[in-house]
Residue, then its C-alpha position, 0 to 999 in steps of 0.5 A: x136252603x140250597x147247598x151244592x154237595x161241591x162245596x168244602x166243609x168247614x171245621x174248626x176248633x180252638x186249635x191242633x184238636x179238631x185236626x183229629x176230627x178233620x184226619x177222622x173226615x177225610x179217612x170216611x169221606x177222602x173226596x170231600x174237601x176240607x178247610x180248616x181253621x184252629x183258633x190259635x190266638x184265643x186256645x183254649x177254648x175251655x176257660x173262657x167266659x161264654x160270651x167269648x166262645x160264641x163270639x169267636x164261634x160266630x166269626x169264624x162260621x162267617x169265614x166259612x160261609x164267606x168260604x161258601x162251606x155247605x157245613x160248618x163242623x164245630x169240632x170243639x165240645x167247649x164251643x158245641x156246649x155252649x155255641x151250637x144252638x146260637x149259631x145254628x140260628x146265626x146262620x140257618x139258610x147258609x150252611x148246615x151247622x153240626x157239633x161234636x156232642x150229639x153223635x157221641x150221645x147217639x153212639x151211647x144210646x145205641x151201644x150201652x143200655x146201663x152202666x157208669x159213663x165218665x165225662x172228661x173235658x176243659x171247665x167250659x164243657x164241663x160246667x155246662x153239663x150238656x153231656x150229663x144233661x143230654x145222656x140223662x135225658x137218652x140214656x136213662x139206664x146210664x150214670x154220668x160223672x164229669x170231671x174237668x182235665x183243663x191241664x190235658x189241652x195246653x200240654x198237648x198244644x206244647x206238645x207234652x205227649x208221649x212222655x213222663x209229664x204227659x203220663x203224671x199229668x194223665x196219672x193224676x186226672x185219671x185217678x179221681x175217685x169218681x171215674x172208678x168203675x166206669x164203662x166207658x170213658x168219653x174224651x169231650x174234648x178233640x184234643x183229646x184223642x191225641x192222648x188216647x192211647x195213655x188214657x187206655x193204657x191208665x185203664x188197663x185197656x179195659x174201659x171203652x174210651x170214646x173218641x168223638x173223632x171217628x164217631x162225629x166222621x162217621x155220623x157226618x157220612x150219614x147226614x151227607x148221604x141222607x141230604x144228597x151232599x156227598x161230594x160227586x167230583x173230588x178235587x181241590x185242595x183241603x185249607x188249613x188257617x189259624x189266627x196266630x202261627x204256632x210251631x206245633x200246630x204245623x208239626x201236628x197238621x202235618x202228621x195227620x195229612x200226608x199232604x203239603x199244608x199250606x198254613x195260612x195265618x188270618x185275623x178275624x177279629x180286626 
């Protein structure tokens, strides 16, 4: 598989929570070109079957590779749990496929050699328990606990943050029994990072919270070094598309790029 280091990067996520992956991507790497694609129509992805996340996974990587994108990033741990391994087959020899999940359990290997790890993600994450399945299987002085936060991604998508719902919603996940104690807190879900802040703060700022963010950004630099595939001549613009307008998304969008962001509405699914 030949890629030119010229081309773009294609990441994508069921809506404004990949945009925390693709800011993280352009302050590691600002030369290289971003197009990004929120799936706005069909959000979230968290509760939907699994047959629905693959097939929009797999026609949204089509747009990427009909893009020519060296890399398509799912930038959804909903669409990584269940998606990943189908579209890497889909389009091995096209473009280099990558997701959110396994940086986050390297980052663990790497950093924590025992302690309580929690998991707090949409229902499709979750049910899947490919983040407890994976750190078991490379973290063996870890324990993982997993709970499910489906309210989280809606009120950031409505826009709900920073404020008295946000902070009782917050309140009440968070006050699980099963996250007492915990090390460290993994956000498995891009959204996420939006609220990172609140999240510390509930825990008195004294557990680790992992924003997949800056780790998938800083693994990808890793990967792009090692496959020559850093981009030698910065130009062009970043793409920003979505299957259906939303307000918020542009509002969100245009907060983490200090650009002008052209949004452009595409329906994949005709």
């Amino acid at each position: 598989m030949y890629l030119d280091p010229r081309q773009a990067i294609g990441v994508f996520d069921s809506g404004v929570g990949g945009l925390t992956v693709a800011h993280a991507i352009k302050q590691i790497l600002p030369d290289e070109r971003l197009i990004y694609f929120g799936d706005t129509a069909h959000l979230p992805y968290g509760d939907k079957s699994k047959d629905s996340i693959i097939r929009y996974s797999k026609e949204i990587g089509r747009f990427f590779v009909e893009k020519k994108c060296k890399i398509i990033l799912i930038a959804c741990n909903s669409a990584s749990a269940v998606a990943y391994e189908e579209m890497s087959r889909e389009f091995e020899g096209q473009a280099m496929v990558l997701n959110v999940i396994d940086p986050v359990v390297s980052y663990l290997r790497n950093n924590y050699e025992e302690g309580k790890v929690g998991i707090i993600g949409t229902k499709a994450t979750i049910n899947s328990e490919t983040y407890e399945t994976r750190i078991q299987k490379e973290c063996t002085g870890l324990v993982p606990v997993s709970l499910a936060t489906p309210l989280f991604v809606p009120m950031i998508e409505e826009g709900f943050i920073f404020d008295n719902i946000s902070n009782a919603i917050i309140r009440a996940y968070l006050s699980n029994p099963s996250l007492t104690n915990i090390d460290a807190l993994i956000l498995a879900c891009t959204h996420y990072p939006i609220i990172k802040n609140q999240i510390s703060k509930f825990f008195s700022f004294n557990v680790e919270i992992l924003d997949s963010a800056k780790i998938v950004a800083e693994e990808l630099k890793i990967i792009l070094k090692e496959k020559h595939l850093l981009n030698p001549e910065p130009k062009g613009k970043n793409e920003f598309y979505v299957s259906d307008f939303t307000d918020h998304f542009e509002k969100i969008a245009k907060m983490f790029f200090e650009e002008k962001i052209n949004l452009k509405k595409v329906n994949l699914w005709k």
